[in-house]
N, C-alpha and C positions, 0 to 999 in steps of 0.2 A: 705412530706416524713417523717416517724416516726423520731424521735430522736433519738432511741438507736441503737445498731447492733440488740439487741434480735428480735426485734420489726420491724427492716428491714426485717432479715432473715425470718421472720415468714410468713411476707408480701411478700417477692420476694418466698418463697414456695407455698402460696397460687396462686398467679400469673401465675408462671409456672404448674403449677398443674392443674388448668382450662387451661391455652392454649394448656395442653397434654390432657386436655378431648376432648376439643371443635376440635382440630386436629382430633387427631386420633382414637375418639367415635365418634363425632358428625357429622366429615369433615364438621367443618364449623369454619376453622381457624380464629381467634378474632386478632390478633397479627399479623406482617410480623415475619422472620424467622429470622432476623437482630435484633429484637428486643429483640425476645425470644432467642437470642446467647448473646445478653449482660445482659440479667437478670440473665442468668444461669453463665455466668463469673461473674457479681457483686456478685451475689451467694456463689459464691467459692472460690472467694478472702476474702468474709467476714468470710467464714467457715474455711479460713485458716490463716486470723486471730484472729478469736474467737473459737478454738477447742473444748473448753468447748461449745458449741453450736448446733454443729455437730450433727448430728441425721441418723441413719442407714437406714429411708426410705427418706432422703433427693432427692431433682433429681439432684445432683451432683454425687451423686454414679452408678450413671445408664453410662451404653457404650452407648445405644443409648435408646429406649423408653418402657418402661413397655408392657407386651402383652394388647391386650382388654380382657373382661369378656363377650365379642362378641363371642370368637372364641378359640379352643381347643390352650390348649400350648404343644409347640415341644421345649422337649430339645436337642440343637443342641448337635452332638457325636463330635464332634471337633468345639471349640466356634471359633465364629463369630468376630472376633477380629478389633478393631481401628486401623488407622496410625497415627502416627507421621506427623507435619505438618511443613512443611519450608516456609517461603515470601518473600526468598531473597537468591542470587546467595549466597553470603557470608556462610547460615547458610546449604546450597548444598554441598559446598564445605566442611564441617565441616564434613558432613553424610559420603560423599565421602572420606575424609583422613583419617576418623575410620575404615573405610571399608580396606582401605586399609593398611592401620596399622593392624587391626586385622585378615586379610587374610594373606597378606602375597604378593598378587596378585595388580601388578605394576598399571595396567589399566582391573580394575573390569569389568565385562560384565554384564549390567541390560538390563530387558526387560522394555521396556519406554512406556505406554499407556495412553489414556487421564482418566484423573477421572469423571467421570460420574455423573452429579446430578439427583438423581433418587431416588429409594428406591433399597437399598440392601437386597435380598432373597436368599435363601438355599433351591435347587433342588434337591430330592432323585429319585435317578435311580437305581431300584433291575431287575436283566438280563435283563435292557436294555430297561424298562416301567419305565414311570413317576409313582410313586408311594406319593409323595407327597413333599407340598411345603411350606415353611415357610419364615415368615420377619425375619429380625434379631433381632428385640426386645431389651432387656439387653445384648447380645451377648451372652449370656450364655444357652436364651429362649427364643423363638419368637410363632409367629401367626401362627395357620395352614388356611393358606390360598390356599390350594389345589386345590378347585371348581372354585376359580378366576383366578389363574394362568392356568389353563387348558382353559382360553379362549384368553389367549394371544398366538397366531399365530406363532412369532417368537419360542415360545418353545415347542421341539419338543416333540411327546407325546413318539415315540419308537427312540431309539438311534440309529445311521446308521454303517453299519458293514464298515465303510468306511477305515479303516488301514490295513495294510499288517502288518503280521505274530504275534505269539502270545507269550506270555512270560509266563514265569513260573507260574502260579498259586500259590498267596498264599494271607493269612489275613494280610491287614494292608496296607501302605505306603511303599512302597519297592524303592529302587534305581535301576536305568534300567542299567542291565546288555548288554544291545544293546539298536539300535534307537528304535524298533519297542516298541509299549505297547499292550497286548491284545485289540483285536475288542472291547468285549462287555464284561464290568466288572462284577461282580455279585453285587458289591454296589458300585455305583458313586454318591457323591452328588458334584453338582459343584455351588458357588458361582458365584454370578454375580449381574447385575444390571438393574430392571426394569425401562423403563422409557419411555418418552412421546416425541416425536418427534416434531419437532417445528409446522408444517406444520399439522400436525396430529392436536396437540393444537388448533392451531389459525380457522380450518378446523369445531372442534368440540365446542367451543364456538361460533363461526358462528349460527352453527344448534342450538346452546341453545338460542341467543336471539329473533333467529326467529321463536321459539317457545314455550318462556317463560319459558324455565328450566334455571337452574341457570350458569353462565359460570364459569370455572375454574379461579384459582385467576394465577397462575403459572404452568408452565410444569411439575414442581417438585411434588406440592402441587397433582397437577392431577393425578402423577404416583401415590402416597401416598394414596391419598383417594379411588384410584377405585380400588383397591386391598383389600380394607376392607373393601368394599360392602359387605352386607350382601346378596344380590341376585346376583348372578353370572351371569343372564343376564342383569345387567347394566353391571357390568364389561367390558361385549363384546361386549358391543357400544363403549366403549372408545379406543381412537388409541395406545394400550400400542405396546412397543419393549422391545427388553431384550438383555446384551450381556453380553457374559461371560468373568470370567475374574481369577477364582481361583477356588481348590479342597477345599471340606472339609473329609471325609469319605471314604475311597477306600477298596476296598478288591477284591482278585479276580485277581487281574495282577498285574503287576511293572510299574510303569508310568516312562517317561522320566525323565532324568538327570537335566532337565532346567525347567523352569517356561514358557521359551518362548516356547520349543517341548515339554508342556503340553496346550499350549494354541494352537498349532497346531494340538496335536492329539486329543480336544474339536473337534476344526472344522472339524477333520474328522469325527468324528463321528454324526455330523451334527446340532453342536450349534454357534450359530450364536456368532463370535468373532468379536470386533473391527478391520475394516480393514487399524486402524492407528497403530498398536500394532508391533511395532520394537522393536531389539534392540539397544543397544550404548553402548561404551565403555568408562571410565572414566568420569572427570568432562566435560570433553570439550564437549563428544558427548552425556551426559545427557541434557546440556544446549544448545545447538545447538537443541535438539529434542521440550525441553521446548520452546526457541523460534519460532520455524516454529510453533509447533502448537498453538501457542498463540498467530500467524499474520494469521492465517487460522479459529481463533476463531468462530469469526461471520460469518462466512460462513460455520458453520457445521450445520450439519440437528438435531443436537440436543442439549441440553444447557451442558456444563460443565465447572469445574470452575478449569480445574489446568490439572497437570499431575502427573502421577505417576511410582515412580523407585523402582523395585525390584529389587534386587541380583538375579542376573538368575541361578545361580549353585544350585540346593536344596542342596547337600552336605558345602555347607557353609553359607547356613542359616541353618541349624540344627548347624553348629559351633558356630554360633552369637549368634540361637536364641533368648527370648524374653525379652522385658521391661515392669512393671506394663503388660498395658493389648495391648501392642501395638508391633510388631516383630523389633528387634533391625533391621533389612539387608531391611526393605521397608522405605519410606517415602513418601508424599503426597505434591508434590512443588504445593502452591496456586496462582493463578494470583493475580494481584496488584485492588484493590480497588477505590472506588472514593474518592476524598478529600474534606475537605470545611476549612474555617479558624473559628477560637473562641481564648477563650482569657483563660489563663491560671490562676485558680483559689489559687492552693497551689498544692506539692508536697508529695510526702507520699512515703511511703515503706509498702510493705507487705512482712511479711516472711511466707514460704513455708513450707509443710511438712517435707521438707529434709534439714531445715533451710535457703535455698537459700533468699535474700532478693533484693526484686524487689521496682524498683522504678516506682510509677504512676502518673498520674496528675489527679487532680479534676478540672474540665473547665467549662464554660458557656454552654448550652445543647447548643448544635446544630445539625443540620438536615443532615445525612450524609447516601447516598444510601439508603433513605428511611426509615431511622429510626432516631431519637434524642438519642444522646450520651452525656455523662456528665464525665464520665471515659475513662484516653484510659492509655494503658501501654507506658512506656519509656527502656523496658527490662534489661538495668544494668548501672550503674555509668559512665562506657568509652561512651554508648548512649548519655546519659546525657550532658556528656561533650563535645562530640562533636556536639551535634544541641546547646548546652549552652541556654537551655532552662533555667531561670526563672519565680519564680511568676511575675505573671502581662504581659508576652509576651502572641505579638499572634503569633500563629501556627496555621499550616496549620494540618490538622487530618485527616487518612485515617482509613480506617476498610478494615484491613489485609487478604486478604483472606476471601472477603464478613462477616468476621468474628469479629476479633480482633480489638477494635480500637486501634491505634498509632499514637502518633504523629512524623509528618516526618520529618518538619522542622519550622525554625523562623522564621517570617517576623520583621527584625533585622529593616528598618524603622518605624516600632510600638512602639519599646521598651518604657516606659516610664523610666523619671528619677530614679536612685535611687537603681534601681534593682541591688542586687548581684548573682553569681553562686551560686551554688545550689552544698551541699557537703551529703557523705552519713555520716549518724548518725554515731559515734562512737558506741554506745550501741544499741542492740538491743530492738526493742520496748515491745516484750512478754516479757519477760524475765531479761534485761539489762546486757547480757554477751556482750564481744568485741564481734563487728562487724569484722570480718578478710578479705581480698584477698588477695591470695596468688597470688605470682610474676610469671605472665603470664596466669592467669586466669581471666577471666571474670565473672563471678557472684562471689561477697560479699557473705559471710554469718555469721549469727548465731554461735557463738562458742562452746554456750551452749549445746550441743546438748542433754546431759542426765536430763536439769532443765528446758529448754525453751516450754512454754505451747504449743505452734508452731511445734514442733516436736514431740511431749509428743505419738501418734497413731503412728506414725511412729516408733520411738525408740524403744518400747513397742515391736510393732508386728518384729522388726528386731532383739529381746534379746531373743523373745521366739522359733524364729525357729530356724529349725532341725538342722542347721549346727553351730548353736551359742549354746542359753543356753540348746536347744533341749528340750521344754515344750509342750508334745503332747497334742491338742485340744485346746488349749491358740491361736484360731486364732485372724482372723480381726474383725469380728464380735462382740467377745466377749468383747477385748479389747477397741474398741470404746465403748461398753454401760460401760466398765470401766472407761472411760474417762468425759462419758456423765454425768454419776451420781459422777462421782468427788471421787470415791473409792481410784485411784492412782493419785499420784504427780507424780511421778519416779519409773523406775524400779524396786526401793529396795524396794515400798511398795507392790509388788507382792507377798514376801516372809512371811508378814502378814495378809494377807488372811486367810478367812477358810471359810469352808463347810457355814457356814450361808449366809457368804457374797457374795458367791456368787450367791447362792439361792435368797440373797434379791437383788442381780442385778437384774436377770432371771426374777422376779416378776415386778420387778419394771417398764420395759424394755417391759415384756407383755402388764402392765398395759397400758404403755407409746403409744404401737400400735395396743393396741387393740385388742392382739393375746391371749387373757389368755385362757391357755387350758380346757376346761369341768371339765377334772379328778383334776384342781386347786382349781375352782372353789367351787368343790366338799369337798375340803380339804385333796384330795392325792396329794401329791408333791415328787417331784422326787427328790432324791438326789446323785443317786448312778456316775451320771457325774460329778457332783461339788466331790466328793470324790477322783474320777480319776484324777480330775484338781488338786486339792489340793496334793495328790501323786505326782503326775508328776511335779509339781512346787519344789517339797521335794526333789525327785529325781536329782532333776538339782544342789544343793547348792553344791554338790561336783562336782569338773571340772575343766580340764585343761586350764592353762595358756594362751594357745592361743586361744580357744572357747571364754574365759572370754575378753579376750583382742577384738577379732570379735565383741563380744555380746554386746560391748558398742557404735558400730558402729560411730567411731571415721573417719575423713572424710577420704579417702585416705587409710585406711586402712582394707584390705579386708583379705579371711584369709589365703593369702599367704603371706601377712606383718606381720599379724599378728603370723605365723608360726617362721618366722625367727626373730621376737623381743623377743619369749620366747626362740626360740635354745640359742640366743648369748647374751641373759639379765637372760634370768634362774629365774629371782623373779620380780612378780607386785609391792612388795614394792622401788625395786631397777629404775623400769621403770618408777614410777611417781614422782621419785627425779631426774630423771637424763633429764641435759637441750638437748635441742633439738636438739644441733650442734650434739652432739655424737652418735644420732640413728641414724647417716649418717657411721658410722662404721660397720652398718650390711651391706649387701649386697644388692643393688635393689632397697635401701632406699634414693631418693635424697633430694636437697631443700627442694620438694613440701612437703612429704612426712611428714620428719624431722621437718618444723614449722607446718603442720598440729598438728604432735602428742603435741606440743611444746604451739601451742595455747592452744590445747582440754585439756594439762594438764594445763597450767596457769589460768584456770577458779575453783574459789574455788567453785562453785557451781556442778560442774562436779567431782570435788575431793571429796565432801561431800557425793554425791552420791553412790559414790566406797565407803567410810566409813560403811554408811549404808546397802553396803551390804555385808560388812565384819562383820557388826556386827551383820546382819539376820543369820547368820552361812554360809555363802556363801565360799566354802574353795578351792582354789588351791593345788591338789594333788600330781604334778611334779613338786615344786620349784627344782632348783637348783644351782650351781654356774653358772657366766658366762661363757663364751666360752671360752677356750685360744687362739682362732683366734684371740681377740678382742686384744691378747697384744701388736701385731706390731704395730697399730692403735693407741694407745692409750699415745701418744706424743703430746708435744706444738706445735712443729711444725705441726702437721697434724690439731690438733685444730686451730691454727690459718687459716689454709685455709680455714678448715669448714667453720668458724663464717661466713665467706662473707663479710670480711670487703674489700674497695674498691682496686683496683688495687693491692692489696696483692697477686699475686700470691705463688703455692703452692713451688717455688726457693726461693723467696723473704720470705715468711715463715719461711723457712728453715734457712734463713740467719738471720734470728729477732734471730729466738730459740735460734740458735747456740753462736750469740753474748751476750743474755739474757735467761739463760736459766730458769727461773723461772718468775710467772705471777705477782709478786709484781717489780718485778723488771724492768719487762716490762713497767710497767703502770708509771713507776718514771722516765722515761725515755724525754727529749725534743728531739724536731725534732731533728738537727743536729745531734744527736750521732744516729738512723736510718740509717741518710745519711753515717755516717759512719762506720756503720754494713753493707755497700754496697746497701742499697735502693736509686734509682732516687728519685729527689724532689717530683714530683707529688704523688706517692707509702708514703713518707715519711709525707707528708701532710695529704695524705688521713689518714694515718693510727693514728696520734696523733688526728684527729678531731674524729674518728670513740672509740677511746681511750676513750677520756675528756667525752664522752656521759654517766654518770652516771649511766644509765641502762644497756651497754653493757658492764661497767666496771663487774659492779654484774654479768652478764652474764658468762662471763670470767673466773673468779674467780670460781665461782659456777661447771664449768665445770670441772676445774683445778683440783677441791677437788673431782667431781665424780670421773676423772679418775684414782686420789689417790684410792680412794675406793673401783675400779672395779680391779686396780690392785692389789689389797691387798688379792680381795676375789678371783682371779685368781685359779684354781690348779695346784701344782706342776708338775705335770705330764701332757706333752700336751697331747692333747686327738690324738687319731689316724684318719687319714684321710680315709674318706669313700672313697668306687671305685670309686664310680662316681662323688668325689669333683670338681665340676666346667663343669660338663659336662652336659649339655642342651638336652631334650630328649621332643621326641614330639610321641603322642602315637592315631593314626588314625583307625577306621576299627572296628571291635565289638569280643572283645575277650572271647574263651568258657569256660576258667578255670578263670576269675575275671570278676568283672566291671572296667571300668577305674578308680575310684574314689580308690580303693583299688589294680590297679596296678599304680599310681601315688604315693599312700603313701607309699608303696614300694618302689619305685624308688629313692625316699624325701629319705628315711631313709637310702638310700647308698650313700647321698650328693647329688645325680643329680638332676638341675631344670628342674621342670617339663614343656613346655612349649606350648600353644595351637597354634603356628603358626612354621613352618619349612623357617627357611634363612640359610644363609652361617654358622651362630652359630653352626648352630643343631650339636651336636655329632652322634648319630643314630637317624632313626624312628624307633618304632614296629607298626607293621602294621598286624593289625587283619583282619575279613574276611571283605567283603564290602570296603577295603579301597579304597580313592577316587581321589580327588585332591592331598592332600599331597602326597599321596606315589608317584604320578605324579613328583611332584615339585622336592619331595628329589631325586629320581631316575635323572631327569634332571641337579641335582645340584652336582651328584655323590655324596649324604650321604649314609651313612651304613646303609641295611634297616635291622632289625629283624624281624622273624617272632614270632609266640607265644610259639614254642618249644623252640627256642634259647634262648627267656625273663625268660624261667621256671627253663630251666636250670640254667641260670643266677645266678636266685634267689636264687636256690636250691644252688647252689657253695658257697652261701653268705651268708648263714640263719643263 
């Protein structure tokens, strides 16, 4: 194995590189699939943690496989998108209480169907003719495989007038105003999944050895290669099936309300849908489905490796909508894997794009479902500690969803002498900012976020868009070869750029793939984008408090925190002095929150960075005073409850303050006079040992003098209360005189939270045309509903 990372990476890209020729050029797979899934994870644990490495045509950045240079490319009109993947009831149940958190809806309704190991494809249907068909490729472009797909049997070549009654006619994805969907769309493309039946397989390897063609290695492999036949009469020897499973493209009707009476009205119209395709309600009857067909496994007529749960409402998957490239309201639960035992090398941590930091193990290779593993994850510190893996155990290693390897657990009569637990680093390794978890969280991370090599592409592509520093054409793309060639450390060296530099990326980056265009070559070179970029970076250094504050992408802090830390702090300089307990005085803002921002500022590398780019000319143009909400709040007593020191309640608080009213005096204090300001022993105990900690003393203190300061900069005059001070509004449906985005800022600026889910809180809905679920809910729950005349007026009464 090379010695360096350079020198791995370069070597696991070559690797994977040829077993996507030899696949999906040559069909004549060199590697099992197991194997080439652990190259391309060692891949991209190593590309995250060596970013400086990273490379734009790496095959980590691909959804699924480059097209061939066989076959014409289709770009899909709505991409072809990934799932999210679970291995364990546990991380089900996690998808499941988001869902339900974020709905609103007790026991969510999914449609539960198996996942299919096959090749996934994209069917166009124009009035109701196959018109053509593609693989998924990058999800973004795939293969036109059209003349192959026309020889598989299950798909139908004209679509069947098989539904009753017809819906409105219009362009696009519409919401079904009744059950019915039009017969015969004017464009349907419907996703699904080609594949190879078992019986078919074993059927057609038969006939290859008995005369001398070559047999299929797998079901999978089989669907895979005979779709990119280049002669469409092999194709049609081979036993393919297909079943559907999702839309891409529609126009021409209104489809159903559900995912599940969208996959009913496929079958009417005569595509062949899985006949295990239910639905289920919440986690019980997700898992109940995942189990039956996981004891029904080997006995299906076709291979699959899991199940899958979508939110059946489409009106509340456009609410969730997406992640990176994968739908926040689906996931992909994988069956369980085979195990073997091996012995544990050393421990490691990798951090992540988004600073999260993972713990892995380096093991003795061993042979597990057909491939040798040397790596397998440990997923977080609490994992950790509960199998109490150390170096030198053995364990038992599975690979997660034919996928992933993990280890499951120890064989604790192995242990050899000597061994200790196993703790996570304090410092992180790119970088050496604190390591933090916050209390009740599960993944550790990265503090650094604005200095950590590790996060550097991320950070970068999160300050330049629309809704942070708003740097139009400053994408992904570009920022990686800024990374690549080493041009930025940090954000702030964005604001040094110019016109050459980025020119000499652009060259640089051509050179790098081989793209340099003729008219370069020639010695015409383009400048007039790099001028745009250069403007638009210029354009951003003036900007409001709360953009800026978003644009540092601080954990926890999104920009509706970061809305309300500029209403009720008014100055960045006042926000990076002030300790953490006290941003628990905004509203919304808890624990988590509060040492989030608390950490992100204690990192002087993260401080430095904000210097930098106060001194590129970066300028906040709304400072102002603090809020005068903030003065009820801004007491010993309420600070002491903050801090979180133990058994201090916010009575007990009360009673410290009231007896000690000042924080030197507190700190001079022994138990017994506590005990005699009316706190129990235990309170009174707690609260001197939490005291003597020398850093929580500073802490204290330090708070003591902001709040000195915040009430100093206070204004005399309290400000007036908006209408809608404290009142929660949820706004559903598609309105004709704004977007949401600009009747939400609206609403903000009369005090009312704006909020994406309808409970007992809500003060009203407004509810525009199309509304769906919510106006449902609110109406059941008797809230006020508005329409968009009442909201206008509203406004207009208030401007």
């Amino acid at each position: 194995m090379p010695n360096t990372p350079a020198a791995r990476i370069a070597d696991l890209r070559r690797l994977i590189d040829d077993a996507n020729h030899r696949y999906h050029v040559l069909d004549e797979p060199a590697i099992p699939d197991a194997e080439y899934d652990r190259l391309l994870r060692e891949l991209d644990a190593l590309e995250a943690a060596h970013p400086e490495l990273a490379a734009p045509d790496s095959p980590t950045r691909r959804v699924g496989n480059a097209p061939s240079a066989k076959f014409a490319e289709v770009r899909h009109t709505v991409p072809m998108l990934s799932l999210g993947n679970a291995f364990s009831d546990e991380e089900v149940a996690e998808f499941v209480a988001r869902i339900v958190r974020e709905t609103g809806e007790d026991a969510p309704v999914f449609s539960v169907e198996p996942k299919f190991d096959g090749l996934a494809i994209s069917l166009r249907y124009e009035d109701g003719l196959f018109v053509r068909g593609a693989t998924r490729g990058d999800g973004a472009s795939g293969e036109d495989v059209t003349a192959n797909l026309r020889t598989v049997k299950a798909i139908p070549l004209r679509l069947r007038d098989g539904t009753a009654g017809i819906g409105n006619r219009e362009s696009g994805i519409g919401r079904s105003q009744g059950s019915a969907a039009a017969a015969i769309p004017e464009v349907l493309e419907v996703r699904g999944e080609v594949y190879m039946p078992r019986a078919g397989f074993e059927a057609y390897n038969e006939w290859a050895l008995a005369n001398g063609a070559k047999p299929l290695a797998n079901p999978r492999n089989g669907a895979a290669g005979s779709l990119r036949q280049l002669d469409p009469s092999v194709t049609a020897k081979r036993p393919l099936a297909f079943f559907a499973y999702a839309l891409g493209e529609v126009q021409g009707t209104r489809i159903p309300a559900t995912h599940s009476g969208v996959l009913a009205w496929l079958r009417g119209l005569g595509l062949p849908v899985s006949p295990l395709v239910e639905t289920a309600a919440g986690l019980d009857g997700v898992l109940d489905y995942y189990r039956r067909i996981g004891a029904a496994r080997d006995t299906l007529p076709y291979d699959i490796d899991g199940v899958v749960y979508k939110l059946d409402s489409h009106e509340l998957q456009a609410d969730l909508g997406f992640v990176s490239r994968a739908p926040r309201w689906a996931i992909a639960h994988k069956f369980p894997a085979q195990e073997e035992a091996t012995i544990v090398e050393s421990i490691e941590v990798n951090v992540g794009r988004t600073g999260a930091v993972t713990p892995w193990v380096l093991m003795q290779p061993v042979h597990v479902g057909g491939v040798t593993v040397t790596r397998a994850t440990l997923h977080n510190a609490d994992q950790v500690a509960r199998l109490d893996v150390r170096v030198g155990d053995s364990v038992i290693v599975r690979r997660a969803g034919d996928v992933i390897p993990e280890v499951v657990r120890v064989i604790p009569e192995r242990r050899p002498e000597g061994t200790t637990p196993w703790r996570m680093p304090e410092r992180c390794p790119a970088c050496g900012s604190e390591i933090v978890r916050e209390e009740g969280e599960v993944v550790a991370r990265c503090s650094g976020e604005l200095v950590c090599p590790a996060q550097r592409v991320q950070g970068l592509f999160h300050f330049a868009s629309r809704r942070a520093m708003d740097i139009e054409g400053l994408g992904e793309r570009l920022i990686q070869a800024l990374v690549d060639f080493d041009q930025v450390q940090s954000i702030a060296d964005l604001y040094r750029l110019g016109v050459d530099d980025f020119v000499e990326m652009k060259r640089r980056a051509d050179e790098r793939d081989g793209t340099t265009p003729e008219t370069v070559k020639s010695g015409k070179v383009a400048t007039k984008w790099a001028e745009n970029l250069v403007a638009a970076i210029d354009r951003s250094r003036e900007t409001t408090l709360e953009r800026f504050l978003f644009a540092l992408g601080i954990e926890h802090v999104g920009e509706s925190t970061a809305k309300a830390l500029a209403a009720w702090f008014g100055d960045l300089d006042r926000i990076r002095r002030t300790p953490w307990p006290l941003f628990k005085r905004v509203p919304d803002i808890g624990e988590e929150v509060a040492r989030a921002l608390g950490h992100f500022l204690d990192q002087p590398g993260n401080q430095a960075v904000i210097d930098a780019l106060l001194a590129a000319g970066v300028r906040i143009t709304d400072t102002h005073p603090p809020s005068p909400k903030l003065r009820e709040g801004l007491t010993l007593a309420q600070l002491l409850a903050d801090l979180g020191i133990p058994k201090l309640t916010p009575l007990r608080a009360k009673q410290l303050a009231d007896a000690f009213p000042d924080a030197a005096t507190l700190l001079a204090q022994a138990q017994h006079n506590f005990v005699i300001a009316g706190l129990p022993d235990d309170a009174a105990t707690a609260t001197v040992e939490w005291l003597s900690d020398e850093a929580k003393a500073r802490l204290l203190l330090a708070a003591v003098a902001m709040q000195a300061e915040l009430l100093a900069a206070l204004p005399e005059d309290e400000a007036a209360a908006g209408p809608l001070d404290g009142v929660t509004v949820v706004i559903t449906g598609t309105l004709d005189s704004m977007g949401r985005d600009e009747a939400k800022a609206k609403l903000e600026a009369l005090g009312a939270k704006v909020s994406g889910s309808v409970s007992k809180k809500t003060g009203f809905l407004v509810a525009g045309a199309e509304a769906g679920s919510k106006l449902a809910k609110a109406t059941e729950l008797g809230i006020e509903v508005w329409d968009e005349a009442r909201l206008l007026a509203f406004l207009a009464d208030h401007a």
